[in-house]
ZAMARGU-4260 file (C-alpha; in steps of 0.2 Angstrom, whole numbers, plus 5000, padded with zeros to 4 digits):
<rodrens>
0) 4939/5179/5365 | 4952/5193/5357 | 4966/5199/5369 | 4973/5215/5363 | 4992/5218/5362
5) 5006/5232/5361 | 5018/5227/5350 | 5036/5232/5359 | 5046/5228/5345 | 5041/5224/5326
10) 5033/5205/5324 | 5028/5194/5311 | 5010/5189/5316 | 5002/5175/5305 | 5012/5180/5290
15) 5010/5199/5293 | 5023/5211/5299 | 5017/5224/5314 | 5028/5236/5318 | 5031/5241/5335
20) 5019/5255/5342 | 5005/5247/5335 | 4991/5236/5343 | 4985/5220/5338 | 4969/5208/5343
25) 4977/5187/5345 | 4970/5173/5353 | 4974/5171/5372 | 4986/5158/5368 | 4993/5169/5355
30) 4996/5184/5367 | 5005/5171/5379 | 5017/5167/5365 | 5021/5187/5363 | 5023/5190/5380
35) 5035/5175/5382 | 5043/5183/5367 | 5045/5201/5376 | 5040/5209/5358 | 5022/5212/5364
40) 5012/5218/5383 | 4994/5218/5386 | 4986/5234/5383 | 4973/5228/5395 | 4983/5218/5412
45) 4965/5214/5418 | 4965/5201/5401 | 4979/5192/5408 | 4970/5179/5418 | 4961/5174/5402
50) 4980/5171/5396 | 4984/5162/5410 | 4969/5151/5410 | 4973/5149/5390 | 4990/5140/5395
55) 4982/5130/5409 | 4970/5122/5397 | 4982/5119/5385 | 4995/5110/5396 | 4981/5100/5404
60) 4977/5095/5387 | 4993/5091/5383 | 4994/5079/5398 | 4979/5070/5396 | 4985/5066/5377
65) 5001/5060/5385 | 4993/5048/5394 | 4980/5043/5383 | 4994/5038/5368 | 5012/5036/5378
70) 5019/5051/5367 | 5026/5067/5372 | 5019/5082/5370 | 5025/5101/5371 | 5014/5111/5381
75) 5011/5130/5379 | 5025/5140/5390
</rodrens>
C-alpha cells in the first residue's frame, strides 16, 4: 500500500531531496515517520488509519520479539 504525502518542508527521502510543495508516495510506516517529523501531512486524511494500523503492527512485532529473545526493541512512534 502507497500513502501519498505533502511535503511541508524540504526532506531527504531514501537519499533524495523533496522540496516542500511537492508530493510523494511512501510506505505507511514511512508516512508515520513524516508526520511525526511535522515536515510532511497526508494529502489524503482517509489513509491515516492504514498509518495507524502500520504502527500497531510494528509495535506488536516489536513486543513479541522482546519476549521471544529478552532484548529491547524500538517500536515505531
Amino acid at each position: 500500500m502507497s500513502i501519498r504525502m505533502m511535503v511541508n518542508r524540504p526532506l531527504m527521502l531514501r537519499g533524495d531531496h523533496v522540496s516542500a510543495g511537492r508530493t510523494v508516495d511512501v510506505s505507511p510506516s514511512e508516512a508515520a515517520l513524516l508526520l511525526e517529523s511535522g515536515r510532511a501531512s497526508l494529502a489524503n486524511v482517509t489513509d491515516m488509519e492504514a498509518v495507524r494500523e502500520s504502527v500497531r503492527a510494528s509495535n506488536a512485532e516489536c513486543l513479541r520479539r522482546e519476549k521471544q529473545s529478552g532484548a529491547m526493541c524500538r517500536p515505531a512512534q
